[in-house]
PDB file of N, CA, C and O in Angstrom:
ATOM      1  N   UNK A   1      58.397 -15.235 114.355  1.00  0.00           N
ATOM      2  CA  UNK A   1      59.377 -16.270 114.612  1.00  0.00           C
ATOM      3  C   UNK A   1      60.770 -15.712 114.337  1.00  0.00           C
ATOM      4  O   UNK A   1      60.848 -14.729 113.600  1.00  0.00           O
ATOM      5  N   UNK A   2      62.082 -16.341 114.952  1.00  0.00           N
ATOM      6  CA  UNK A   2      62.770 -15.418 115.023  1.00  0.00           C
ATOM      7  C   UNK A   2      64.064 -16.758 114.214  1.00  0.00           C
ATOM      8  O   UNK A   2      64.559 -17.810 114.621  1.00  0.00           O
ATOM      9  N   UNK A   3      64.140 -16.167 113.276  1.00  0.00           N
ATOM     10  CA  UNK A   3      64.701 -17.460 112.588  1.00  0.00           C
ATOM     11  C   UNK A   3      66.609 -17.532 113.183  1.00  0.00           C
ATOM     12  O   UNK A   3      67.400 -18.402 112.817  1.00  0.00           O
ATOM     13  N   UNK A   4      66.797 -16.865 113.734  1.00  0.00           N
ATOM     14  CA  UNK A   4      68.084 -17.027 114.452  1.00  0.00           C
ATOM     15  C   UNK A   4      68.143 -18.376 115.055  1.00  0.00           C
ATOM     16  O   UNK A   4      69.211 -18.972 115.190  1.00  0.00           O
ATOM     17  N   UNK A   5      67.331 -18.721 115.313  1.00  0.00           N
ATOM     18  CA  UNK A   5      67.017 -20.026 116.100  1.00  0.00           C
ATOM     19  C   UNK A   5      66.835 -21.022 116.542  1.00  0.00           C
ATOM     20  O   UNK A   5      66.831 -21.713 117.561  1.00  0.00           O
ATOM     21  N   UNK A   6      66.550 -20.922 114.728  1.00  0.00           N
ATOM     22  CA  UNK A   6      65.979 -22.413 114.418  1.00  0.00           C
ATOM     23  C   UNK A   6      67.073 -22.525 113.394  1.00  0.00           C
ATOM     24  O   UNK A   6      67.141 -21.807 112.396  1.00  0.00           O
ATOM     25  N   UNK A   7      68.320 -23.913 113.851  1.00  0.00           N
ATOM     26  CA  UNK A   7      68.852 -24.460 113.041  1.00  0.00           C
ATOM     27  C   UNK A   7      67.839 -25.672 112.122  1.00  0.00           C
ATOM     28  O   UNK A   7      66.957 -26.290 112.720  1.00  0.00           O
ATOM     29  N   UNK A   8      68.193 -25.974 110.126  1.00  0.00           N
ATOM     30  CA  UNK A   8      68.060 -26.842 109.444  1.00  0.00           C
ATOM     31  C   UNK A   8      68.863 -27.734 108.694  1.00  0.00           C
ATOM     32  O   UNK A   8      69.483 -27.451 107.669  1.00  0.00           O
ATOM     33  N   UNK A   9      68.817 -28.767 109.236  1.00  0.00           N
ATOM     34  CA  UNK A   9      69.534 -29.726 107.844  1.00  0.00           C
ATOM     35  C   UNK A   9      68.869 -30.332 107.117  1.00  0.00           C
ATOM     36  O   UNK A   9      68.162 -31.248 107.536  1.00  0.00           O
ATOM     37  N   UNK A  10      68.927 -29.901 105.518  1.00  0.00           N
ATOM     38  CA  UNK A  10      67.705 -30.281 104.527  1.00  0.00           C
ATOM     39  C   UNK A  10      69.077 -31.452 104.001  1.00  0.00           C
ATOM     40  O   UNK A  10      70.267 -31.185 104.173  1.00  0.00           O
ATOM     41  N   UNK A  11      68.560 -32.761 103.341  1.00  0.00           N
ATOM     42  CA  UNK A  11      69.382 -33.505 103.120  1.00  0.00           C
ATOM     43  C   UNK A  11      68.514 -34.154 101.392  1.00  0.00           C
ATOM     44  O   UNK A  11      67.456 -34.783 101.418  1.00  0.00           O
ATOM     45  N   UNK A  12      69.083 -33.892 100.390  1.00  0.00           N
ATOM     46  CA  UNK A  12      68.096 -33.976  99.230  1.00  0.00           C
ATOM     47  C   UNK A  12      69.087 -34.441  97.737  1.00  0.00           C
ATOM     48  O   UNK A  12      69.831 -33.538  97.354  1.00  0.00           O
ATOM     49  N   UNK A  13      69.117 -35.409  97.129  1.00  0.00           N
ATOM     50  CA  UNK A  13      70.286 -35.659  96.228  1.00  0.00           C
ATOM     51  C   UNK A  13      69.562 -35.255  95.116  1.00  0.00           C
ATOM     52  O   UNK A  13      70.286 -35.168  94.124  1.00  0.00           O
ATOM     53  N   UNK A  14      68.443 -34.987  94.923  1.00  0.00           N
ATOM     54  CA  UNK A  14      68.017 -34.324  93.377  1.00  0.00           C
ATOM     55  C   UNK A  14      68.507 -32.975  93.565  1.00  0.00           C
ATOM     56  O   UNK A  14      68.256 -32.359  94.601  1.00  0.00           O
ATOM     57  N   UNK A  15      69.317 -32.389  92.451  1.00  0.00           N
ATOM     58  CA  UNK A  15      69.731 -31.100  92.724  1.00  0.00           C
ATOM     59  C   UNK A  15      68.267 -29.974  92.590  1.00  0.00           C
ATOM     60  O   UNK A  15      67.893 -29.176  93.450  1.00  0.00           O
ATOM     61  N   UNK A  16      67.661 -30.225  91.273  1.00  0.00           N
ATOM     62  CA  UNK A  16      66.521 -29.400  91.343  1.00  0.00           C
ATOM     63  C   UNK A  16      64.995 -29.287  92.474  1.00  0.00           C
ATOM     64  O   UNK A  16      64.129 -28.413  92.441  1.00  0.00           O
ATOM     65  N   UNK A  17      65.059 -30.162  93.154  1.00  0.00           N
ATOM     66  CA  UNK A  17      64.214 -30.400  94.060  1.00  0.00           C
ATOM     67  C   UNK A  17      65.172 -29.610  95.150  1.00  0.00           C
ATOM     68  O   UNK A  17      64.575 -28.605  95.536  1.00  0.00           O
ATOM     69  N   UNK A  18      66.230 -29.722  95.654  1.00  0.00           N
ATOM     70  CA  UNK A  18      67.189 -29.250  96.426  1.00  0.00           C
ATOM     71  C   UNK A  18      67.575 -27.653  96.230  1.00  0.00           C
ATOM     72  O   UNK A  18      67.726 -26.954  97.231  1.00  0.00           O
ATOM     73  N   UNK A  19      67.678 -27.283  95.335  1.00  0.00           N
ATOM     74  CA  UNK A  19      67.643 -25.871  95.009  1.00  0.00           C
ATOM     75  C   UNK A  19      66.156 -25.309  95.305  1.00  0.00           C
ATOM     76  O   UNK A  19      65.971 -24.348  96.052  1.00  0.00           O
ATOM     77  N   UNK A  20      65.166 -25.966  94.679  1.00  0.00           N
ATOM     78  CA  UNK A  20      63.863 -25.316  95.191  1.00  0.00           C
ATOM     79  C   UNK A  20      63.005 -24.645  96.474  1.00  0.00           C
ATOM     80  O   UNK A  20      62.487 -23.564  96.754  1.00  0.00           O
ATOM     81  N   UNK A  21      63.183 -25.953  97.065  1.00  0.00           N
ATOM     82  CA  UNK A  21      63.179 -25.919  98.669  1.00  0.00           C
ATOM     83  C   UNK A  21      64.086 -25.371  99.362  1.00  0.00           C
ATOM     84  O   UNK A  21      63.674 -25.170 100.505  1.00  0.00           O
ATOM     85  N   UNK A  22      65.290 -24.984  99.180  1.00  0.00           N
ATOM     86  CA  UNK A  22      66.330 -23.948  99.523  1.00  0.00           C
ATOM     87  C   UNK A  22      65.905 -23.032  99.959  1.00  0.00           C
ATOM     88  O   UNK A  22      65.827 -22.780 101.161  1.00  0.00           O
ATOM     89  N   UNK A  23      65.578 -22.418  99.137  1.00  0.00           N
ATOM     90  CA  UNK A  23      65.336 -21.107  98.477  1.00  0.00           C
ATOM     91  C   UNK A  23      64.330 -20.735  99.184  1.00  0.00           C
ATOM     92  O   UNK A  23      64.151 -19.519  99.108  1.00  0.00           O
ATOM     93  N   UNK A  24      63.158 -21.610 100.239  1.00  0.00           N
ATOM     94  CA  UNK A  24      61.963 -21.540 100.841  1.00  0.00           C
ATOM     95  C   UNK A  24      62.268 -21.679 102.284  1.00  0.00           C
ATOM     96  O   UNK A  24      61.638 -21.105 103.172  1.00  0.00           O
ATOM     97  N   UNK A  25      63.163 -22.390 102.446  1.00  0.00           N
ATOM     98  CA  UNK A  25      64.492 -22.997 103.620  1.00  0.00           C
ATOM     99  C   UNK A  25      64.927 -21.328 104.474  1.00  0.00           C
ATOM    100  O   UNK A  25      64.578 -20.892 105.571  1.00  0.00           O
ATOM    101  N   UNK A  26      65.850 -20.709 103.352  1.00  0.00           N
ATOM    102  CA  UNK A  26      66.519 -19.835 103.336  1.00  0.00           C
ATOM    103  C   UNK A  26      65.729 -18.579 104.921  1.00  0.00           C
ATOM    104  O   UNK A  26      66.175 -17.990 105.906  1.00  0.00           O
ATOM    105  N   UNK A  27      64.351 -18.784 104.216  1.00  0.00           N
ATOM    106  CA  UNK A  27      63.246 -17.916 105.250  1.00  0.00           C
ATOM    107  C   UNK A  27      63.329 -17.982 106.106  1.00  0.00           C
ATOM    108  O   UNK A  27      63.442 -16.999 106.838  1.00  0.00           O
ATOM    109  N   UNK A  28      63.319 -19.274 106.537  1.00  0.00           N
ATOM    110  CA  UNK A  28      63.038 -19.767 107.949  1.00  0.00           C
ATOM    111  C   UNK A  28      64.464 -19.958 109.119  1.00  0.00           C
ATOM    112  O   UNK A  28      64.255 -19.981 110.332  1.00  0.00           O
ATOM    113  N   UNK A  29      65.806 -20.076 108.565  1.00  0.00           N
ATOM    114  CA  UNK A  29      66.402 -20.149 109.171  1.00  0.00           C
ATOM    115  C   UNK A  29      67.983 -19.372 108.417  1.00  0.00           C
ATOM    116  O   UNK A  29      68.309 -19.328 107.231  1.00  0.00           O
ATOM    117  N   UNK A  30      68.574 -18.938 109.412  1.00  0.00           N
ATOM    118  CA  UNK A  30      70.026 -18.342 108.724  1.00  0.00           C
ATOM    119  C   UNK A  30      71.004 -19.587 109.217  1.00  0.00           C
ATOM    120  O   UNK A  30      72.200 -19.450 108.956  1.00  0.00           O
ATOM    121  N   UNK A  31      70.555 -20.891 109.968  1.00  0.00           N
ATOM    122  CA  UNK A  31      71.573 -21.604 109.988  1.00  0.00           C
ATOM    123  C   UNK A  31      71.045 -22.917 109.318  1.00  0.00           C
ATOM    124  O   UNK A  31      70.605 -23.955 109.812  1.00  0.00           O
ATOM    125  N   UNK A  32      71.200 -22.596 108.279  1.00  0.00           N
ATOM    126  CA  UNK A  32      70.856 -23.588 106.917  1.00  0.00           C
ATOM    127  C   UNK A  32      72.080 -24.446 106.675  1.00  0.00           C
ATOM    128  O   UNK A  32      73.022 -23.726 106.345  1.00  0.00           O
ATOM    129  N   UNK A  33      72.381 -25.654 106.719  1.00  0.00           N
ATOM    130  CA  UNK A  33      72.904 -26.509 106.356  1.00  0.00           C
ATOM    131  C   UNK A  33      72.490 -27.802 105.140  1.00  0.00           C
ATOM    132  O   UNK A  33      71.502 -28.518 105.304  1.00  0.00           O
ATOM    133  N   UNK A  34      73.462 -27.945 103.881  1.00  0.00           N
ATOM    134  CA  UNK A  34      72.393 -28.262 103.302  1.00  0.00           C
ATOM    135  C   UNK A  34      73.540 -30.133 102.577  1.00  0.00           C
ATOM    136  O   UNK A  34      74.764 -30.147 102.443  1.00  0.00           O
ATOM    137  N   UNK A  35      72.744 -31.163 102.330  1.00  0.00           N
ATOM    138  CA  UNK A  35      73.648 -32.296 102.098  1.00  0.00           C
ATOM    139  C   UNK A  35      72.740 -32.942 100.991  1.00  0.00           C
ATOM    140  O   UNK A  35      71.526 -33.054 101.159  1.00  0.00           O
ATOM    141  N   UNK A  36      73.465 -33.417  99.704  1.00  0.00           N
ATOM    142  CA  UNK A  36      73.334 -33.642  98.154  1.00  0.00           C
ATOM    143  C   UNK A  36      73.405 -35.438  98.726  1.00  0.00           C
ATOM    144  O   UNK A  36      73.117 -36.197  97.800  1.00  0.00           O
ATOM    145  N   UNK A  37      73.768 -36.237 100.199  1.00  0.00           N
ATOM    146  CA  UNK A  37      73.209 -37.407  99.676  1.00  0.00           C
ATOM    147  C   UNK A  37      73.491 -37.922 101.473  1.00  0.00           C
ATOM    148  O   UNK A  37      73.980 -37.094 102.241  1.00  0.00           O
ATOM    149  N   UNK A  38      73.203 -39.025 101.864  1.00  0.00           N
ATOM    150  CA  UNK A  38      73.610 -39.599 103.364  1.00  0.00           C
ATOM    151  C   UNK A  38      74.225 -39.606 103.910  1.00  0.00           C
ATOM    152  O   UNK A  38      73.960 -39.729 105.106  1.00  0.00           O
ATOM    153  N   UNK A  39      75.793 -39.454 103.379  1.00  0.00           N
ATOM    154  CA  UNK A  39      76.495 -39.462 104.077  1.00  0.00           C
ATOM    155  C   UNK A  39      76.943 -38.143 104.392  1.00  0.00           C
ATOM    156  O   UNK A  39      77.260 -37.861 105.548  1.00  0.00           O
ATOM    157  N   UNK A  40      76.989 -37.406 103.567  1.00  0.00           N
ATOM    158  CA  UNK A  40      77.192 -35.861 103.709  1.00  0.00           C
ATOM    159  C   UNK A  40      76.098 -35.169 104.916  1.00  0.00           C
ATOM    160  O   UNK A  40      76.193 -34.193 105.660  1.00  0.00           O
ATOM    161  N   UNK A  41      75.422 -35.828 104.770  1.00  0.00           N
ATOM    162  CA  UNK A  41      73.974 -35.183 105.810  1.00  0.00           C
ATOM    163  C   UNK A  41      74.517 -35.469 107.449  1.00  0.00           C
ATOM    164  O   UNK A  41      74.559 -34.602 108.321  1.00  0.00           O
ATOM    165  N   UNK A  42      74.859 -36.709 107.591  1.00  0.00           N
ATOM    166  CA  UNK A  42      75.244 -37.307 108.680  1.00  0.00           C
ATOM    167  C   UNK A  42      76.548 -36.703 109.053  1.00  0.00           C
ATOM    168  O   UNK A  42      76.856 -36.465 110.220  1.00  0.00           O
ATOM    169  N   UNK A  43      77.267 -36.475 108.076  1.00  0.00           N
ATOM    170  CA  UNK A  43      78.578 -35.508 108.612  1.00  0.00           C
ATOM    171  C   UNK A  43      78.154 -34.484 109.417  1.00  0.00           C
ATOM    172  O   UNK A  43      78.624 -34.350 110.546  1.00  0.00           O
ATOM    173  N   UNK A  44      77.172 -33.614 108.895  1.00  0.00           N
ATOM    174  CA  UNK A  44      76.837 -32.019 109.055  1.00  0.00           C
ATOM    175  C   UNK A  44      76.046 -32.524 110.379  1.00  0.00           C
ATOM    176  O   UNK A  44      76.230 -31.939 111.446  1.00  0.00           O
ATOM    177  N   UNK A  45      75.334 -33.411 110.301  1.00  0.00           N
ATOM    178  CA  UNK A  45      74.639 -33.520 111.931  1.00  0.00           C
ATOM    179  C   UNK A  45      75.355 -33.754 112.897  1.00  0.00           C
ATOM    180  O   UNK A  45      75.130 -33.465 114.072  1.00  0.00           O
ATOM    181  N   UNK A  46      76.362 -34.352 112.402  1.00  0.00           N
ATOM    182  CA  UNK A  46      77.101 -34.967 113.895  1.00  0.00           C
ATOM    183  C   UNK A  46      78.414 -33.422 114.068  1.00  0.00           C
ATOM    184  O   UNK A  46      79.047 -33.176 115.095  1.00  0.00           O
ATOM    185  N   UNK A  47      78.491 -32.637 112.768  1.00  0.00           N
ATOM    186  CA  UNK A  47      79.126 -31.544 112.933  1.00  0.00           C
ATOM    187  C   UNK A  47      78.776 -30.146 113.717  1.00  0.00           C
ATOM    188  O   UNK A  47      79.474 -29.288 114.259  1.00  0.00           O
ATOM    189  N   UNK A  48      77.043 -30.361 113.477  1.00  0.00           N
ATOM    190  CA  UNK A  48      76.118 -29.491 113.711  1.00  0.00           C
ATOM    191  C   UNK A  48      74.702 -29.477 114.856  1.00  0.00           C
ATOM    192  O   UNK A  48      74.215 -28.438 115.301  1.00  0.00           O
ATOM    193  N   UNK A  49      74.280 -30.686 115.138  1.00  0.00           N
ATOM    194  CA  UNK A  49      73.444 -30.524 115.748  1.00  0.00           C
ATOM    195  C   UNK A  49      72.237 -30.393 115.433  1.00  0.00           C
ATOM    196  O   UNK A  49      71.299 -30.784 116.127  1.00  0.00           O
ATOM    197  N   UNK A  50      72.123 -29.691 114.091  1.00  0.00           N
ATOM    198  CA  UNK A  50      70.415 -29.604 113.703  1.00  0.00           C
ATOM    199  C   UNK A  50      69.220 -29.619 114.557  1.00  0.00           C
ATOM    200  O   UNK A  50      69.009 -30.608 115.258  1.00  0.00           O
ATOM    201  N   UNK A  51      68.499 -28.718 114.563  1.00  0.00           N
ATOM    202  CA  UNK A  51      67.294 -28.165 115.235  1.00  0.00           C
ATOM    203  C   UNK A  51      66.296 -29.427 114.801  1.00  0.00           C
ATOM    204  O   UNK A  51      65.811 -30.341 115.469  1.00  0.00           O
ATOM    205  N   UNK A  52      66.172 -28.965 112.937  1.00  0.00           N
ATOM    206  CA  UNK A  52      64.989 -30.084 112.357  1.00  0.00           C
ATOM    207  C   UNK A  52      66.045 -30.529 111.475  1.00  0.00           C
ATOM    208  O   UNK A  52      67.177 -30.056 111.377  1.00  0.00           O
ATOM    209  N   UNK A  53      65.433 -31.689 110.723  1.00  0.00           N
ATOM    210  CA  UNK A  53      66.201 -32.138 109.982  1.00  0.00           C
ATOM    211  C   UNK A  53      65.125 -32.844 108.924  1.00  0.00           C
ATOM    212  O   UNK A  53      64.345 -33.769 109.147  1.00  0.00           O
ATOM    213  N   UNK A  54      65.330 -32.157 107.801  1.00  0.00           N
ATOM    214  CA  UNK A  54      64.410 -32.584 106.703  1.00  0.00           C
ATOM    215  C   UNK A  54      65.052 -33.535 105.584  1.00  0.00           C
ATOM    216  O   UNK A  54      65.853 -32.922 104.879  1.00  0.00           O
ATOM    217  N   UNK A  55      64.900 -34.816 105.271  1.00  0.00           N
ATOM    218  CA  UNK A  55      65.566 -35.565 104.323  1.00  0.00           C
ATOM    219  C   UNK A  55      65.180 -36.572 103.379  1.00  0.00           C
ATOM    220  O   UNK A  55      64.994 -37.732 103.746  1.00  0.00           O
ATOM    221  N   UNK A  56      65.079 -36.292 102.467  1.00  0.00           N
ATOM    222  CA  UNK A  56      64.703 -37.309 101.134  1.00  0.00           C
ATOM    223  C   UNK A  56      64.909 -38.978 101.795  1.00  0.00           C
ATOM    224  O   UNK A  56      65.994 -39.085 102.366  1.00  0.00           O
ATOM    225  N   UNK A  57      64.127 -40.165 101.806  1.00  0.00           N
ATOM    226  CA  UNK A  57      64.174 -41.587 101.640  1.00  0.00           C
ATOM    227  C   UNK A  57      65.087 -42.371 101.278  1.00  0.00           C
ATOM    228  O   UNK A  57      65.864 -43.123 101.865  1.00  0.00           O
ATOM    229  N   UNK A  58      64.825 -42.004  99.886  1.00  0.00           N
ATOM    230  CA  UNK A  58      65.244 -42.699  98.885  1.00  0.00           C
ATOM    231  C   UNK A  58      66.777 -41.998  98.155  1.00  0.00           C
ATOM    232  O   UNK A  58      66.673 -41.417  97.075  1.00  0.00           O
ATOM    233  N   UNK A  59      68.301 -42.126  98.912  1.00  0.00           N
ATOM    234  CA  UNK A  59      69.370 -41.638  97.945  1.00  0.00           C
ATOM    235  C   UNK A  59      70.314 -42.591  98.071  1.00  0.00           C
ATOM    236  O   UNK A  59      70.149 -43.633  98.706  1.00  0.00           O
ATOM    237  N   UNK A  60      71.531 -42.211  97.358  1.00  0.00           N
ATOM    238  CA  UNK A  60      72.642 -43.040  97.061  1.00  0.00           C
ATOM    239  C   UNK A  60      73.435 -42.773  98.607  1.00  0.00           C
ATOM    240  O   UNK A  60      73.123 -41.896  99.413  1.00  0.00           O
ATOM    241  N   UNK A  61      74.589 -43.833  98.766  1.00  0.00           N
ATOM    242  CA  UNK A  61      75.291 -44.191  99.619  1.00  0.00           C
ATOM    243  C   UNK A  61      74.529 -44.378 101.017  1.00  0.00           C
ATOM    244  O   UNK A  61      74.948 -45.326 101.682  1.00  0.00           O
ATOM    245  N   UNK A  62      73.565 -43.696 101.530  1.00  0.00           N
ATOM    246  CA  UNK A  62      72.869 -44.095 102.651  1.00  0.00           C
ATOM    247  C   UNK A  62      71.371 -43.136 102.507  1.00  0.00           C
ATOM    248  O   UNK A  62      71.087 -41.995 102.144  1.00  0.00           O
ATOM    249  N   UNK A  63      70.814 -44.054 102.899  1.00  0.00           N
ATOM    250  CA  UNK A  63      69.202 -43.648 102.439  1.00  0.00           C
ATOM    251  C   UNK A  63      68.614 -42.501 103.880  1.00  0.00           C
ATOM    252  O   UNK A  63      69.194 -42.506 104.966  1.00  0.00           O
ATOM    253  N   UNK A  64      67.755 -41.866 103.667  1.00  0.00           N
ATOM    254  CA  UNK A  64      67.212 -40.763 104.790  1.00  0.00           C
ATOM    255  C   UNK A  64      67.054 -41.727 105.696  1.00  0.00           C
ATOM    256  O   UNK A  64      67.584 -41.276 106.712  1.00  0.00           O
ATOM    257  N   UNK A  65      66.582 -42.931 105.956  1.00  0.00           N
ATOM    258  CA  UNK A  65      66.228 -43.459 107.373  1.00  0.00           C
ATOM    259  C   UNK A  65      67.046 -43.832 108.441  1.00  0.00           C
ATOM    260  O   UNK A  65      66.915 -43.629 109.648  1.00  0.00           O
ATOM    261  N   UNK A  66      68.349 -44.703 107.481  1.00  0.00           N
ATOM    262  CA  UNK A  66      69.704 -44.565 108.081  1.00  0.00           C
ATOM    263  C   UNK A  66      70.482 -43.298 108.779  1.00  0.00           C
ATOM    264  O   UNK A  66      71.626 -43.437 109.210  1.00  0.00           O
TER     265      UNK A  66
END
């Protein structure tokens, strides 16, 4: 797989859960984009485009489903 390719936006407000999965993230893609809560996530998508987009439920100011 050719990770050039595959853009991610991981969207995760626990920092230690967010650092973890990073770090596993990192592998798979060099266009890693990464957002600490909803609204920040939604910036970077509408900035970015995102391939996949992986995001926590449950956070402050706007929740993953929003």
């Amino acid at each position: 797989m050719n990770k050039d390719h595959i853009s991610i936006l991981y969207v995760e407000d626990e920092k230690g859960v967010r650092d973890c999965l990073t770090v596993i993230l990192k592998y798979l893609s060099t266009s890693l984009y990464i957002a600490e809560d909803g609204m920040q996530g939604l910036h970077l998508y509408k900035q970015y485009h995102p391939d996949i987009v992986i995001s926590d439920i449950k956070m402050p100011k706007m929740n993953g489903i929003d």
